[in-house]
DONUGU-644907 format. One record per residue: residue in three letters; y, z, x of N, C-alpha, C in turn. Coordinates in steps of 0.1 Angstrom, whole numbers, plus 2048, in hexadecimal, padded with zeros to 3 digits. Example, Ala and Ser with C-alpha at 12.3 -4.5 7.8 and 13.67 -1.06 7.14 Angstrom:
! DONUGU-644907
Ala7C784E8847D384E87B7DF84E884Ser7EA8478807F584788980084F881
END
This chain:
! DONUGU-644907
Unk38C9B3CD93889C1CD73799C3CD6Unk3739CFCDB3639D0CDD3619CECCAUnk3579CBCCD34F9CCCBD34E9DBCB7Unk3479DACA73469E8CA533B9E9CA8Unk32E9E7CB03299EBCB73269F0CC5Unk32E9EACC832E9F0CD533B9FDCD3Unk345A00CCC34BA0CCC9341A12CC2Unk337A13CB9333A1ACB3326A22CC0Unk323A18CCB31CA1CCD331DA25CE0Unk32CA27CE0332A34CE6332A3ECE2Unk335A3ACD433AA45CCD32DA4DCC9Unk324A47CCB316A4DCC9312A56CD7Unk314A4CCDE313A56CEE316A63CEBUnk321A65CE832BA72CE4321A79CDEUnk324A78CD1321A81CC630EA85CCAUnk307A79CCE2FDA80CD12FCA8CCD7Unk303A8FCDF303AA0CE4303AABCDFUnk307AA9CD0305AB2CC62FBABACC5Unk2F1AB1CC72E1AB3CBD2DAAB5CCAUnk2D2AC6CC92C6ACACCE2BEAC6CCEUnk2B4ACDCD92A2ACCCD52A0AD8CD0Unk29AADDCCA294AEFCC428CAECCD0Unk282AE3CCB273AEACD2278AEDCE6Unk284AE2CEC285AEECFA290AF4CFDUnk294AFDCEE29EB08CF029CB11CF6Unk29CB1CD0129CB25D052A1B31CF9Unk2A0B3ECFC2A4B47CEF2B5B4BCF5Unk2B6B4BD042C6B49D052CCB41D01Unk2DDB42CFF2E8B37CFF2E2B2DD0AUnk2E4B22D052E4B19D112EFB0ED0CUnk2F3B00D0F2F8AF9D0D2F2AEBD16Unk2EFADFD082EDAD7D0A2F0ACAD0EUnk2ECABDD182F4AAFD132EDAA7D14Unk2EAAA3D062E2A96D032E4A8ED04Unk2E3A80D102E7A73D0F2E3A69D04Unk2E7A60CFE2E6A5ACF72DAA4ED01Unk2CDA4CCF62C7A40D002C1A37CF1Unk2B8A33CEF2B3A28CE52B4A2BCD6Unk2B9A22CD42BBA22CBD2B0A28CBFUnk2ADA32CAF2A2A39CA929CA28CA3Unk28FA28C9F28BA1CC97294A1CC8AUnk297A11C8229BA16C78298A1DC69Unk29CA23C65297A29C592A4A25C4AUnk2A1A2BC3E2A5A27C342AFA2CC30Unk2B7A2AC262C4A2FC242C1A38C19Unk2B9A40C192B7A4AC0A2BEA5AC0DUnk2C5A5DC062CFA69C062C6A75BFDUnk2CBA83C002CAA8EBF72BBA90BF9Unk2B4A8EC052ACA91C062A5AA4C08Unk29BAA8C092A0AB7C0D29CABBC1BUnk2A4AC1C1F2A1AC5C2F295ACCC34Unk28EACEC39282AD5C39283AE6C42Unk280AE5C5127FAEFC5028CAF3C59Unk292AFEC5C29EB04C6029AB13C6CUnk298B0CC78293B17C802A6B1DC88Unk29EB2EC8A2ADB35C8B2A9B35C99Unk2B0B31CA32B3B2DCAF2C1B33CB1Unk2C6B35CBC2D3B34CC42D1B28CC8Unk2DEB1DCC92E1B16CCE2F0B14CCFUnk2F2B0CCD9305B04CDD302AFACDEUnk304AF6CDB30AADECDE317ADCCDFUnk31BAD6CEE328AD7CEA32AAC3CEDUnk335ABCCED337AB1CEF344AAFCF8Unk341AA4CFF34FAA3D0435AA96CFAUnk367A96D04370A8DCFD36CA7FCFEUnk36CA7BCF5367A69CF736DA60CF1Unk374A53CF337DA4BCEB372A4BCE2Unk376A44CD136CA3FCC7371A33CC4Unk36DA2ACBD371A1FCB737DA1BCBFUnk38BA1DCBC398A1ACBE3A0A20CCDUnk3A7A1ECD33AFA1FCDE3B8A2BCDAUnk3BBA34CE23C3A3FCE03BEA52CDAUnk3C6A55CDC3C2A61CDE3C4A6CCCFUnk3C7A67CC63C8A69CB53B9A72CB4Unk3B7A79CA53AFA83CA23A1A76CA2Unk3A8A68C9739EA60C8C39BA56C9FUnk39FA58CAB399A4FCB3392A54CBEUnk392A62CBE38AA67CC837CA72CC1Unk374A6ECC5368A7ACC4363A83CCBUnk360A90CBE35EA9DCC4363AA3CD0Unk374AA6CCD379AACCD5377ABACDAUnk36DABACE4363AC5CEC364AD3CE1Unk35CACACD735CAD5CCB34CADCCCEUnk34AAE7CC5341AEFCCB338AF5CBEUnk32CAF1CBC327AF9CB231BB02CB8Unk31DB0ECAF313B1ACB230DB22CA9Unk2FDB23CB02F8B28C9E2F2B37CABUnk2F4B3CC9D2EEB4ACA22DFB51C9DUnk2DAB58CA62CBB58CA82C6B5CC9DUnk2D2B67C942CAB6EC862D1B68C78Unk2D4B5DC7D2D7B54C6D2D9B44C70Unk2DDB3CC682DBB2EC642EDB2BC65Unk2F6B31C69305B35C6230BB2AC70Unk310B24C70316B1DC79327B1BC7BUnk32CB19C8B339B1FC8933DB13C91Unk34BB0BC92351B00C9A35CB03C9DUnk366B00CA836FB01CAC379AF9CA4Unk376AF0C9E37CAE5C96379AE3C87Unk36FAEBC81368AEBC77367AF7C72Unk36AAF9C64365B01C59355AFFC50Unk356AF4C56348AF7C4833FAFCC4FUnk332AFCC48324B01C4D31DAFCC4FUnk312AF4C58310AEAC5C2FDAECC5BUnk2F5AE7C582E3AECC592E1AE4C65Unk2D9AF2C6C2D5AEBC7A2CAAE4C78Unk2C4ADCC812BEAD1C852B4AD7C8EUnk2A3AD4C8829CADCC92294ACEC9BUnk28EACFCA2284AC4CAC27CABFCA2Unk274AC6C99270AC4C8E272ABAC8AUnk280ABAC84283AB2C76287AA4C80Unk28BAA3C8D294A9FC94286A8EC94Unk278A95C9826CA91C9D266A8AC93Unk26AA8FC87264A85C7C268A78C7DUnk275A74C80279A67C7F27CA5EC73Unk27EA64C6827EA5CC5928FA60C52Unk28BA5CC43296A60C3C29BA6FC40Unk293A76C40293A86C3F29CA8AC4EUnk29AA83C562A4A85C642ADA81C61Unk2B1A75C5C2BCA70C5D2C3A79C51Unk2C4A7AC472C6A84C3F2CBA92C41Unk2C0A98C4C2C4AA2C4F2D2AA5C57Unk2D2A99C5E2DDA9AC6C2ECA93C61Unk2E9A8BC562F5A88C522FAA8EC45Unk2EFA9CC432F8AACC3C2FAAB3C47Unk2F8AB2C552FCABBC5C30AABAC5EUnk30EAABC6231BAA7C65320AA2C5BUnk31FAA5C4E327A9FC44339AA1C46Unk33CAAEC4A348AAEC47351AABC57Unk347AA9C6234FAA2C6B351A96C6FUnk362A9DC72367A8DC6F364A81C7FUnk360A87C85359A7CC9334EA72C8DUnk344A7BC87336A78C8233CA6AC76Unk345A70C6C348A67C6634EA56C6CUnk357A5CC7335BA53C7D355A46C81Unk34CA4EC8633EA48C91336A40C81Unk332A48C7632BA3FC6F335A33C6CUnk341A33C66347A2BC63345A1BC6AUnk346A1CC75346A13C82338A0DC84Unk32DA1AC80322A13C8031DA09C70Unk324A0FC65323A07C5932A9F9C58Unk3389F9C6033F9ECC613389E6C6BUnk3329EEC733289DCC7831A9D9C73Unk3179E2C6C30A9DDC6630E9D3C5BUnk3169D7C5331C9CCC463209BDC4FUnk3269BEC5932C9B0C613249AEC65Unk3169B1C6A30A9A7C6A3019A3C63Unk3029ADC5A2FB9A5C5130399AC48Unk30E999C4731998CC40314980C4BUnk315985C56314978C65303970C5FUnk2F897AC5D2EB97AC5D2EC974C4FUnk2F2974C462EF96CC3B2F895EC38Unk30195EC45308954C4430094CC48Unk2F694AC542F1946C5B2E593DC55Unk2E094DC4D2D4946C432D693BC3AUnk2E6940C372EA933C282E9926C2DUnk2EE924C3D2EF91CC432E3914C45Unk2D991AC4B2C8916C4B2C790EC3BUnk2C8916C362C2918C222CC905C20Unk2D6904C262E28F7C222D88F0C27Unk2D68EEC352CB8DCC3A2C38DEC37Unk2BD8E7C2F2B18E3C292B28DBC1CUnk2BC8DEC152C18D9C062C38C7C08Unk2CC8CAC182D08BDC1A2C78B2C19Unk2BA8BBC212AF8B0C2C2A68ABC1CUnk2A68B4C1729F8B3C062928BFC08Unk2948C1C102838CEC152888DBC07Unk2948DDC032958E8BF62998E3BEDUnk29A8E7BE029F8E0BD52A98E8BD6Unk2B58E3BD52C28E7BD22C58E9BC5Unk2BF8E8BB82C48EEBAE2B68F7BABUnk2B28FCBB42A690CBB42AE913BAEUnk2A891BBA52B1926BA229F934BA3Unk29F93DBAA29894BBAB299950BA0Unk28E958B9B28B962B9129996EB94Unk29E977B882A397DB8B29D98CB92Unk2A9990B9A2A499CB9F2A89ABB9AUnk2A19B0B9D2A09C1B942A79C9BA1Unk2B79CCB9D2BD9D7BA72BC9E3BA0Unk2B89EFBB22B89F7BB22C19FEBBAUnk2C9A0CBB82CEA11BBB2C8A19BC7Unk2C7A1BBD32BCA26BDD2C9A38BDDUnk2D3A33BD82D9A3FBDA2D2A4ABD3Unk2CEA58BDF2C7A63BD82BBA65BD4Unk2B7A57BDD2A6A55BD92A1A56BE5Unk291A5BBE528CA5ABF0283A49BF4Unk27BA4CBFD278A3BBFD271A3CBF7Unk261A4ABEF259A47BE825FA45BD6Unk268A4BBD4271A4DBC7277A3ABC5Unk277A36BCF27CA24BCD273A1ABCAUnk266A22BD5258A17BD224FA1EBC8Unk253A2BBC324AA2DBB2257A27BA2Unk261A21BA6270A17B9D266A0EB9EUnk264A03BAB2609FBBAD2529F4BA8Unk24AA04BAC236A01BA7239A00B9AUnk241A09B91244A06B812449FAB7DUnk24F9F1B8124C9E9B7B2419DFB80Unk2409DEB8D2309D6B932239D7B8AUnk2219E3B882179E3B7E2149E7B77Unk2219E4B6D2259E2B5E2229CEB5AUnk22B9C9B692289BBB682139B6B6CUnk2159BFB742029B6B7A1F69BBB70Unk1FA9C4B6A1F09CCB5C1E49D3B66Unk1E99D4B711DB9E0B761D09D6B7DUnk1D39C7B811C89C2B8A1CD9B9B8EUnk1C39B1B981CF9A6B9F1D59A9BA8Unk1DC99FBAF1E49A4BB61F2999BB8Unk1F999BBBF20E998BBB212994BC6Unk21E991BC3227991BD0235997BD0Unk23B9A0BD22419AEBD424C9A9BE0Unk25E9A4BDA26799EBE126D9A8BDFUnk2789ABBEB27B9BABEF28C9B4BFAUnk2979B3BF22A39B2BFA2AC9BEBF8Unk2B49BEC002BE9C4C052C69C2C12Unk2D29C8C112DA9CAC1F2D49D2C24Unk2D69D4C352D89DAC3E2D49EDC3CUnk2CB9F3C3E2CC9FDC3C2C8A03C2BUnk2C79FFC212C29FEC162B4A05C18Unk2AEA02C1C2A3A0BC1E293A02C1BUnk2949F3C1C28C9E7C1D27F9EBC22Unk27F9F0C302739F1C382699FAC33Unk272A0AC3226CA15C29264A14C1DUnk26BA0BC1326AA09C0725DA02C09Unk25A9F7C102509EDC142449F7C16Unk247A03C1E23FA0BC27236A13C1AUnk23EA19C1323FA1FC06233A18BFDUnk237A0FBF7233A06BEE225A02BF8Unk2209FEC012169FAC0820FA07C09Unk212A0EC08209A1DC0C204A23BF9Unk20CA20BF2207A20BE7201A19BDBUnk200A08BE21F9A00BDB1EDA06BE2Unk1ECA0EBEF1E0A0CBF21D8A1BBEEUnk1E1A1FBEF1DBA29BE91D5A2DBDCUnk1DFA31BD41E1A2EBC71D8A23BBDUnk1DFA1BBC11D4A0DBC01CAA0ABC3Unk1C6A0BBCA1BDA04BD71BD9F3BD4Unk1CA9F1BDC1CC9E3BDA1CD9E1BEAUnk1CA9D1BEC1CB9CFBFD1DC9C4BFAUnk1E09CAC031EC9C8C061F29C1C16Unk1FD9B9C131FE9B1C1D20E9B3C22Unk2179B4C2C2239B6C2A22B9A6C32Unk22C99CC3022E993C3423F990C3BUnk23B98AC45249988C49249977C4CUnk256972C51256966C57257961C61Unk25A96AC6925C96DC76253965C82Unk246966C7D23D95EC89239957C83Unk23F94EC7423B941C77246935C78Unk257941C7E26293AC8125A93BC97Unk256942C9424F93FCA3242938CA5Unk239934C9C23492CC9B23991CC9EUnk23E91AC9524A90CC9525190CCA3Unk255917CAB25F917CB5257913CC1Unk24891BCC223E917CC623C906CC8Unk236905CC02338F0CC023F8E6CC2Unk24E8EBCBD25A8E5CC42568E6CD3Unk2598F1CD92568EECE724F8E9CECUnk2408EDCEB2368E5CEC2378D7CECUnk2378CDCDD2408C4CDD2468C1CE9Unk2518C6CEC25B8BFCFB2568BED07Unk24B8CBD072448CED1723E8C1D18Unk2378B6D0D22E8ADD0E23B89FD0DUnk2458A1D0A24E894D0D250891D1FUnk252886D22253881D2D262881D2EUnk26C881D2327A881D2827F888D21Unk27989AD2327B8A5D1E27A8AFD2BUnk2828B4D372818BFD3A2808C9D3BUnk2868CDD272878DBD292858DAD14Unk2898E1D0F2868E4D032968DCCFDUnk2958D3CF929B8C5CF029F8C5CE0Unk2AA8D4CD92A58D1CCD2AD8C1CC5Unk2B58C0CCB2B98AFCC62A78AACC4Unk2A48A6CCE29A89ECCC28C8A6CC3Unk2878B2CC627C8B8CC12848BACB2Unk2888BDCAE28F8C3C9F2918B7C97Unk28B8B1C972928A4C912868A6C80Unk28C8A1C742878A5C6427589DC68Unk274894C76268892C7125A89CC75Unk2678A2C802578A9C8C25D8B5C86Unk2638BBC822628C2C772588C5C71Unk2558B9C6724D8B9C5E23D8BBC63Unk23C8B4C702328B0C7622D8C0C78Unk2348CAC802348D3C8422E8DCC7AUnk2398DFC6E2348E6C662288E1C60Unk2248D1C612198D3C5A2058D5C68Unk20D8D9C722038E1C772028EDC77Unk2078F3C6D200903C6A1FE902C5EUnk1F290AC5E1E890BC551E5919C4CUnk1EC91FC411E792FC3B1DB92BC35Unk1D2934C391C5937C311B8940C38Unk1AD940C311A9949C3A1A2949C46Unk19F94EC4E19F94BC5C194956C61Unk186958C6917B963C6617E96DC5BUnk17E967C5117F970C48188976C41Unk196978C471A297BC411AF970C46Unk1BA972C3B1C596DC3C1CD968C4AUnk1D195DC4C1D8957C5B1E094FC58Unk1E894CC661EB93EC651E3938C73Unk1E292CC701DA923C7C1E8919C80Unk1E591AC901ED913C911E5905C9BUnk1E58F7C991E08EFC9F1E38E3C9DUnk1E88DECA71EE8D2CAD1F18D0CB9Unk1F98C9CBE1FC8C1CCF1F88CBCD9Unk1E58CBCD21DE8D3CDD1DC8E6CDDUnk1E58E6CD11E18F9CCE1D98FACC3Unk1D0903CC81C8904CBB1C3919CB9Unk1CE91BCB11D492CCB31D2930CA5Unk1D393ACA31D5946C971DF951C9BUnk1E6953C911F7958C951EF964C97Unk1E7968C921E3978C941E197ECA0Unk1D8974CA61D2972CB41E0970CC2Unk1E896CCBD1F4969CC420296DCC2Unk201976CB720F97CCB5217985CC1Unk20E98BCC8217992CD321698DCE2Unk210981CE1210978CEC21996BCECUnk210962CEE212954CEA223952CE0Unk224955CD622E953CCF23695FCCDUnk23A96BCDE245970CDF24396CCEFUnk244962CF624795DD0125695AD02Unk25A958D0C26795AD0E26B948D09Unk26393FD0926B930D09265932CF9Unk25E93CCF125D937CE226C941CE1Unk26E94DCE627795BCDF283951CE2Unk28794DCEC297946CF229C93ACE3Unk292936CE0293929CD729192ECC8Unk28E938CC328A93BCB529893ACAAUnk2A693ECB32B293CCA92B192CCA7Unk2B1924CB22B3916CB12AD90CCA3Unk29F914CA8298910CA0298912C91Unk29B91CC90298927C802A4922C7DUnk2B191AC7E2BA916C792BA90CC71Unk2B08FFC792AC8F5C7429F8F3C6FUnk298902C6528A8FFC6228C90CC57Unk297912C5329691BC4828B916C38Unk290907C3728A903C2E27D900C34Unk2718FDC3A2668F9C3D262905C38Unk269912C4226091EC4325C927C39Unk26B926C2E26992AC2025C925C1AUnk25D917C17254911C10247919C13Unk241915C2223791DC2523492AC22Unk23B936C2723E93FC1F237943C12Unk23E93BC0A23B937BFD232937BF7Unk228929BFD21D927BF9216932C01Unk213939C0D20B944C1520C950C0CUnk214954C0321695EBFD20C95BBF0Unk213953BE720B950BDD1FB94CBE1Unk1F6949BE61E7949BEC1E4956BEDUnk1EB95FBF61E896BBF31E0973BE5Unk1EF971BE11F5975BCF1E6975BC7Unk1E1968BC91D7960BBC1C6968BC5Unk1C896CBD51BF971BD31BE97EBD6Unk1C4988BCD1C1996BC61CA99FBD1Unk1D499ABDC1D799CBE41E99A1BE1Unk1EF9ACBE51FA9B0BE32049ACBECUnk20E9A2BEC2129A1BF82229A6BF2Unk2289AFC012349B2C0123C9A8C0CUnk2469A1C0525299DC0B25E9A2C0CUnk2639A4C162709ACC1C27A99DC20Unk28599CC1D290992C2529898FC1BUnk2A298BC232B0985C1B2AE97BC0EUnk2B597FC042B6979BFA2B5964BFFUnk2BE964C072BE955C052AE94DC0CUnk2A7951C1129994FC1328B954C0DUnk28F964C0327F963BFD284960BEEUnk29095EBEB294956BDE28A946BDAUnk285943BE4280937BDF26793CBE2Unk269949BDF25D950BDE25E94EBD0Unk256949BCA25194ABB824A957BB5Unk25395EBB324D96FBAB25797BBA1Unk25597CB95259984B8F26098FB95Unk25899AB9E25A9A0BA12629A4BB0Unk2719A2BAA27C9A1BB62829ACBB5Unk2839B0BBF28C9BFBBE2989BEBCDUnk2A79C3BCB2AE9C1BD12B59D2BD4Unk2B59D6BDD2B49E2BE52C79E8BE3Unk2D09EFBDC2DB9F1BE02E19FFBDDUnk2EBA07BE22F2A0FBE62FEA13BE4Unk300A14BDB309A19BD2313A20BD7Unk310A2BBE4318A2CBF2317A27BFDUnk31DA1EBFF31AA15C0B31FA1AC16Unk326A25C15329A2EC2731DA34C29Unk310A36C23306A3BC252FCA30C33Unk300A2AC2C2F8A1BC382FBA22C46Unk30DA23C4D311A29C5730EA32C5DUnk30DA3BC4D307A4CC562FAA4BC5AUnk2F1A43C512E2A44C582E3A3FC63Unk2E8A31C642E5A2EC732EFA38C80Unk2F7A36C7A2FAA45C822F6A54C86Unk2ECA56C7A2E4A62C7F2D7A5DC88Unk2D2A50C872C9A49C8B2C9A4DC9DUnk2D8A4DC9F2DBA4CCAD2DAA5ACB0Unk2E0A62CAD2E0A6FCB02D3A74CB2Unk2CBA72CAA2BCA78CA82B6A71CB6Unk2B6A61CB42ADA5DCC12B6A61CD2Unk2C0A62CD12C9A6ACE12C1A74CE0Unk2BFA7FCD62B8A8CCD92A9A8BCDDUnk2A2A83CD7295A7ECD9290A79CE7Unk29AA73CE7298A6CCF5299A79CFFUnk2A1A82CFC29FA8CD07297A93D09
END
């Protein structure tokens, strides 16, 4: 049976039709059809936000019939049965062929922001329809089943490391401080968060700021949040670290590595992966500072690089991008450690660093200040990313 995304990816086709543009409404009736084209970027799961502005337009959106999720022709498996909503030019009052409630329209405006507040907006619009609901449902069950798959995965990395001896298997992490995001905005989570930060740092110095959650929780925002008001507020210099390019660093000199074996034609992880060139590898990168500011150096079997200098080159080539799962399976532990110590270097010099990722990799970050992102309504995850879609089909047009 297709996955729930790819049903949730029809069913988006669909319902995108719903949703206008204001800014190229004509002042007649007209009727619109919005194809569905690229995810909105993502944004945060924060609810009850307030809608901003409400322009009184005439408009029609109608949709056609479209299987959703399931096979057959039932109310709960088909969407928006060529239902019809219409707002009229001298009020906000909306009317559906299938619907009683009253729906707030959606202006180009709110549509163009692209944040919480869109998504928000479009999932009080369609709270009480049952397609929309539908449609989030399908998009919430596959976000939860990858991220189970994506931490299964990590646990897995996180095991040969314990094995090889590269982690201490009876680590135990500082505990973490959960937070609820239901009904909050993203700045209402990162002024929870700055509370306690600098209640812990006494007002100088600088930290390191561990930031987990599932899927939709609102991780990125929160990061976005919190970075905009250490800097402000503070005036602290802030860093938002990821691991990402220095699992492409490592993926990088594996290859490399085999290009220079004589009975290596092509990228060999049996042979390149082995606990010693491993070691060898990770120990050709270098954090520290580099003209002046923070890097990693990378130099060995003939490179001699700065991830900064090469992050949208060199280390997203297609023979580093093809090979980074392979790799990052068998180097979870190297990369942590590193991680680790790049952060705390940071930390000690007056520098704020934010970490974002799954518990089972920045758990072995040494910092008080852990915070774990959750959702007290988890069908909220669905609707966002399901308004996500709606908003970017309209955008796109």
């Amino acid at each position: 049976p297709p996955s729930p995304l790819m049903r949730s990816n029809s069913a988006a086709a669909a319902l995108v039709k719903v949703v206008s543009l204001f800014r190229l409404l004509p002042a007649s009736r007209v009727v619109f059809h919005l194809p569905h084209q690229s995810l909105l970027r993502p944004t945060s799961a924060f609810s009850s936000l307030p809608t901003a502005r409400h322009h009184r337009r005439r408009r029609i959106a109608t949709t056609s019939r479209t299987s959703f999720c399931k096979g057959g022709s039932g109310p709960s498996q088909r969407i928006a049965s060529s239902n019809t909503i219409a707002y009229s030019a001298t009020d906000d009052r909306s009317t559906s062929s299938t619907a009683s409630t009253t729906n707030m329209p959606l202006t180009y405006e709110i549509l163009s922001e692209q944040n919480a507040t869109t998504t928000n907006a479009i999932i009080e619009h369609y709270a009480d329809n049952a397609e929309f609901l539908a449609l989030a449902k399908c998009e919430g069950d596959g976000i939860l089943q990858r991220d189970d798959e994506d931490a299964s995965k990590l646990q897995k990395g996180i095991d040969i490391a314990k094995e090889k001896g590269v982690l201490d298997p009876n680590f135990v992490p500082e505990e973490y401080i959960s937070i609820d995001v239901l009904g909050k905005s993203p700045g209402d989570v990162a002024d929870e968060i700055l509370a306690t930060v600098r209640k812990a740092e006494g007002g100088g110095g600088g930290g390191v700021v561990v930031l987990c959650g599932l899927s939709g929780t609102g991780k990125g925002t929160t990061v976005a949040a919190l970075k905009e008001k250490l800097e402000k507020e503070d005036e602290k210099q802030v860093v938002c670290w990821s691991n990402g390019n220095i699992f492409r660093s490592v993926t990088l000199l594996a290859v490399t590595w085999c290009e220079q074996q004589a009975d290596c034609d092509e990228f060999d992880p049996a042979k390149a992966l082995t606990k010693e060139n491993l070691a060898s590898f990770v120990g050709m990168l270098e954090f520290g500072k580099f003209n002046g500011k923070f890097d990693t150096k990378i130099s060995g079997l003939g490179l001699d690089l700065l991830v900064s200098e090469v992050q949208n080159t060199e280390l997203k080539a297609p023979k580093v991008s093809k090979n980074i799962p392979t790799v990052a399976e068998v180097t979870q532990g190297e990369v942590v450690l590193f991680a680790s110590d790049a952060v705390k270097k940071m930390g000690e010099d007056g520098i704020f660093v934010l970490l974002e990722g799954r518990e089972q990799t920045v758990n072995y970050v040494r910092t008080p200040l852990r915070f774990t992102l959750t959702l007290s309504d988890t069908s909220l995850i669905g609707k966002r990313r399901a308004a996500q879609r709606l908003a970017a089909g309209a955008l796109g047009e």
